[in-house]
C-alpha positions in Angstrom: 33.3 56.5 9.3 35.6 53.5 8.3 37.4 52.2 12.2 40.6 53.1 12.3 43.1 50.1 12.2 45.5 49.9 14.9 48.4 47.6 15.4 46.8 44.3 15.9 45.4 44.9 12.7 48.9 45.3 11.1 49.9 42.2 13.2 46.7 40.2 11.8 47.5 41.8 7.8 51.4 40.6 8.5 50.3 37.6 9.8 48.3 36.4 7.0 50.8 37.3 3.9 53.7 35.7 6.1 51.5 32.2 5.9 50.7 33.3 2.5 54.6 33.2 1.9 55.1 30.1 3.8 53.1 28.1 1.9 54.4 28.9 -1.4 57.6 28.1 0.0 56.6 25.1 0.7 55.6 24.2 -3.0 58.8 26.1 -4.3 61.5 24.0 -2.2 60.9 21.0 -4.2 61.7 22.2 -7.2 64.8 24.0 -6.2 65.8 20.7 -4.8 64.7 19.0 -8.1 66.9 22.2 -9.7 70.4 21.8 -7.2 73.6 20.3 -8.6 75.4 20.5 -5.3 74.3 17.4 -2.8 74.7 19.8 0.0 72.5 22.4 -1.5 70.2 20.0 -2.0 69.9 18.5 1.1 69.7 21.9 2.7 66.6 22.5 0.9 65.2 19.5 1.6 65.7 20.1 5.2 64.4 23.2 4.7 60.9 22.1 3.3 60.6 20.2 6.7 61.1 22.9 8.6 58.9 25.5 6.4 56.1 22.9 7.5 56.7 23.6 10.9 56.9 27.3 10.4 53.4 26.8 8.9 52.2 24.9 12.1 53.4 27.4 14.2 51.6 30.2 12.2 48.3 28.4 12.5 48.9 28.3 16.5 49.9 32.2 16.2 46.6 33.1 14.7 44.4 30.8 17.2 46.3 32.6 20.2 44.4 36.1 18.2 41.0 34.1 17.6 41.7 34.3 14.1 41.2 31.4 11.2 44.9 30.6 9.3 43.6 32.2 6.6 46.6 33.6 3.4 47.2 37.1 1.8 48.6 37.3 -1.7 52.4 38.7 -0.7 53.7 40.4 -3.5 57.3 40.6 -2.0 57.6 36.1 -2.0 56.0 36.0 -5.3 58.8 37.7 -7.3 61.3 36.3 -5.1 60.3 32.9 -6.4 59.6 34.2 -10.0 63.0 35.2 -9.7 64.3 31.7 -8.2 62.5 30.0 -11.2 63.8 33.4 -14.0 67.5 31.7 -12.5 66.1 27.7 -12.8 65.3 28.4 -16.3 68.5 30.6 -17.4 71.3 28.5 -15.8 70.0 24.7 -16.3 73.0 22.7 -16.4 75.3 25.4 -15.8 78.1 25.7 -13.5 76.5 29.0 -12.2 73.0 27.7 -11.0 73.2 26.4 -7.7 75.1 29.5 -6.7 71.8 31.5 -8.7 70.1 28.9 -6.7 71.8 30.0 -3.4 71.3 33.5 -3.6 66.9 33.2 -4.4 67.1 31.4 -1.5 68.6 34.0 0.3 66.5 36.9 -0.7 63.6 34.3 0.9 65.4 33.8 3.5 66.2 37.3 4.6 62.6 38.5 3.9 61.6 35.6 6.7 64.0 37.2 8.6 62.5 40.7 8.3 58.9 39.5 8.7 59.3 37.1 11.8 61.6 39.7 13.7 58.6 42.7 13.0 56.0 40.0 13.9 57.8 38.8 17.2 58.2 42.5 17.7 54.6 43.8 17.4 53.4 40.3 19.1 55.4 41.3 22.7 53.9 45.2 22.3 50.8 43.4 22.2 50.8 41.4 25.2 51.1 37.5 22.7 53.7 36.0 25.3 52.5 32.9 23.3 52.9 34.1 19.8 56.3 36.0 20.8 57.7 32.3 21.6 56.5 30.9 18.5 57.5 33.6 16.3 61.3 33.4 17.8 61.7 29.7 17.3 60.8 30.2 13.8 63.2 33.5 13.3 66.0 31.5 14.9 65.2 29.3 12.2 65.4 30.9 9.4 68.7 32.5 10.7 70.2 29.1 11.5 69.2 28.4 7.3 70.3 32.1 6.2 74.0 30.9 7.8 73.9 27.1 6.2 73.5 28.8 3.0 76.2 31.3 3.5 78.4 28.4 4.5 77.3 25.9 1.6 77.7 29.3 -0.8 81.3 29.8 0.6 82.5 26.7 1.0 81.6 25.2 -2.2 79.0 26.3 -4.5 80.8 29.3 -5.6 84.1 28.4 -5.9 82.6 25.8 -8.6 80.4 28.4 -10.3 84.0 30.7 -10.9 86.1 28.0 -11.5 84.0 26.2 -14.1 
């Protein structure tokens, strides 16, 4: 009879596609940088990929604190959110509509971050991580603090030029 998985098995499964997502965040950044129009977009990416790394660091202390290697899962969800980041890279080159395109992939990341470090931090304190909880909240603050740059780079700016073009 196969065990039957429990919740630190969910944590450990979340765990491992979150990295998974991380990293190709990491290797996606760049090239929406590379892709930006806007200097402020750009530089909020670019700030971004510094603090993805971070996020990664503080994954790999999450999964020593369960005895577990950093180790990746395939994540469906972050690989058509970036197919769809690059769809909009491709589509709107050089027009006055891509960094808002640009804007709003990054959002979709951003807000599935969001959903996955607030469940993680949530399982993590049911589980007794005290350690993981902390690390897990300095990253969701994170991505929150990014999800409200990009609103305010979006608003302020980026579409207002994408309309008025």
């Amino acid at each position: 009879m196969a065990k039957q998985k429990m919740l630190d098995d969910l944590f450990h499964d979340t765990l491992k596609d979150i990295y998974f997502a991380e990293k190709k965040i990491l290797a996606t950044l760049p090239k929406m940088a590379k892709a930006a129009q806007s200097a402020d977009l750009k530089a909020a990416f670019e700030k971004h990929r510094t603090e993805t790394e971070g996020h990664v660091a503080r994954l790999e202390k999450v999964f020593g604190v369960i005895g577990r290697k950093p180790a990746g899962k395939t994540c469906a969800a972050i690989m058509g959110i970036t197919e769809e980041g690059a769809e909009i890279m491709e589509e709107y080159k050089g027009s006055p509509a891509l960094d808002a395109g640009l804007l709003a992939a990054a959002q979709a990341v951003e807000h599935y971050e969001i959903s996955r470090y607030g469940t993680l931090r949530t399982w993590a304190g049911e589980l007794g991580l005290n350690e993981a909880v902390t690390l897990l909240e300095a990253t969701l603050k994170e991505e929150k603090a990014t999800d409200e740059a990009l609103t305010q780079i979006a608003e302020s700016a980026v579409n207002v030029a994408a309309e008025a073009a």
